[in-house]
C-alpha positions as CSV (number, residue, x, y, z in Angstrom):
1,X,0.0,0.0,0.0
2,X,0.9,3.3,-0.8
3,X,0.6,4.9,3.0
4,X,2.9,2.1,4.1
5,X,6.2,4.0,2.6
6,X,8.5,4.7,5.6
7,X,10.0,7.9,5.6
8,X,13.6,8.5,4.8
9,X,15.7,8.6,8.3
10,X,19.3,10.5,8.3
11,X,21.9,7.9,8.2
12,X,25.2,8.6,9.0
13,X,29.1,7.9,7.2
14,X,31.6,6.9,9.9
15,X,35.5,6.9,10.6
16,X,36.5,5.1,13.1
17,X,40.4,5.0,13.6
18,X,41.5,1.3,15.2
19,X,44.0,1.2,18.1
20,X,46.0,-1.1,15.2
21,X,46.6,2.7,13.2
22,X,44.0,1.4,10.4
23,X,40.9,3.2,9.8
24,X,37.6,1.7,9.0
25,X,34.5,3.3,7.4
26,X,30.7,2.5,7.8
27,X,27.3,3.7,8.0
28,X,24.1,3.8,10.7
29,X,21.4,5.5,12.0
30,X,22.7,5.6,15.5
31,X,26.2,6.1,15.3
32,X,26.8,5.8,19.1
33,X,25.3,2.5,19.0
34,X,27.1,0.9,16.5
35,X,30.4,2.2,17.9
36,X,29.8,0.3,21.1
37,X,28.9,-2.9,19.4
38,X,32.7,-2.2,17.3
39,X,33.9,-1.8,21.0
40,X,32.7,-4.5,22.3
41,X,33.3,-7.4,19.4
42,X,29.9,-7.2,18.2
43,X,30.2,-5.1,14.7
44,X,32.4,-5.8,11.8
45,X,34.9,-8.7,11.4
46,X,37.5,-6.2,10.9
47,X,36.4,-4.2,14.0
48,X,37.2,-7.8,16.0
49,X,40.3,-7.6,14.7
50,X,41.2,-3.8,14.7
51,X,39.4,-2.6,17.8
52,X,38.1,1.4,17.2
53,X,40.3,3.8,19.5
54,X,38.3,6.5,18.5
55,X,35.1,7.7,16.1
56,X,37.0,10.4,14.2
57,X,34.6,11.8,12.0
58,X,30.9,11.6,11.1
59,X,28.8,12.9,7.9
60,X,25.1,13.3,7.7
61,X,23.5,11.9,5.1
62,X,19.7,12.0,4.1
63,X,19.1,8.2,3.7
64,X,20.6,5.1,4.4
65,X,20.6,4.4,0.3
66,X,22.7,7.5,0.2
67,X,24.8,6.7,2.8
68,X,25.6,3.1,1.3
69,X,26.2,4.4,-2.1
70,X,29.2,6.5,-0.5
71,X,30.5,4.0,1.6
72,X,31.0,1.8,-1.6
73,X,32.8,5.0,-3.7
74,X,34.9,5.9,-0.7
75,X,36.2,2.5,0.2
76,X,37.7,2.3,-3.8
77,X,39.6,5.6,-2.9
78,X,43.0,6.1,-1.1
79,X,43.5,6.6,2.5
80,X,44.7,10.1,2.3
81,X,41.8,10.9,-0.1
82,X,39.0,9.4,2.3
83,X,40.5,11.6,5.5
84,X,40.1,14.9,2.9
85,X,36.9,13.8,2.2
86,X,35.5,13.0,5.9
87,X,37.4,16.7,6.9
88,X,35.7,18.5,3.5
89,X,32.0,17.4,5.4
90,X,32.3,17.5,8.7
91,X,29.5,20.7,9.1
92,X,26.9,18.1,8.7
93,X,24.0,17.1,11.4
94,X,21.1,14.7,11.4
95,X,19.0,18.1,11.2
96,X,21.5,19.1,8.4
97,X,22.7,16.3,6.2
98,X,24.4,16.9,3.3
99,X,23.4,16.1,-0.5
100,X,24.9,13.3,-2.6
101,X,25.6,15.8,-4.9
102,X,27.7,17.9,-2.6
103,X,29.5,14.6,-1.0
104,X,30.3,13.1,-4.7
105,X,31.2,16.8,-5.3
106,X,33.8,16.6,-2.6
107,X,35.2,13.5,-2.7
108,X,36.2,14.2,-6.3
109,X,37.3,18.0,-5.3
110,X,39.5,15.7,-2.3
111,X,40.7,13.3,-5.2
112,X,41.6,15.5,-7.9
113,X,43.7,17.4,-5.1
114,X,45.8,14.5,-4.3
115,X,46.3,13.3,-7.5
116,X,47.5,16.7,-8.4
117,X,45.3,17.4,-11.4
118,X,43.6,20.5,-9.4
């Protein structure tokens, strides 16, 4: 049915640094949450093995979908191009997320600048 269409809920784009000096990037509603589950053993199989010393940066997103979508183009990028990117948005809020068309914006802007080519 038509009225049965959830709305869309902010989702947010994590980095967590790991006490290993590897960095790990992924998305949730309820960031908080999900970095207790990394703490405690409970998320990722590479959080078991890399425990988070510390959530370093978050970006607001307006969907889950989004969020995904960005998660997937940021883990084909370099290192040194995904901690540009995370710095470039980090004005965003769950009241405030930001577009995909400004985060694809500036995670090319953050690529081309490392490359060089701009």
């Amino acid at each position: 049915m038509l009225g049965d269409v959830r709305p869309c809920r902010p989702c947010c784009l994590y980095l967590l640094i790991c006490q290993s000096g590897r960095s790990y990037i992924g998305i949730s509603e309820f960031p908080a949450v999900r970095l207790q589950a990394h703490q405690a053993g409970r998320g990722s199989f590479f959080t078991r093995l890399n425990r988070p010393a510390a959530l370093h940066h978050l970006v607001w997103l307006p969907s889950r979908k989004i969020a995904a979508h960005l998660e997937w183009r940021l883990k084909r990028k370099r290192r040194s191009a995904k901690l540009a990117w995370f710095a470039a948005m980090a004005d965003t809020s769950p009241s405030q997320p930001a577009s995909l068309e400004a985060a694809c914006e500036a995670l090319e802007r953050c690529s081309r600048t490392l490359r060089g080519d701009g």
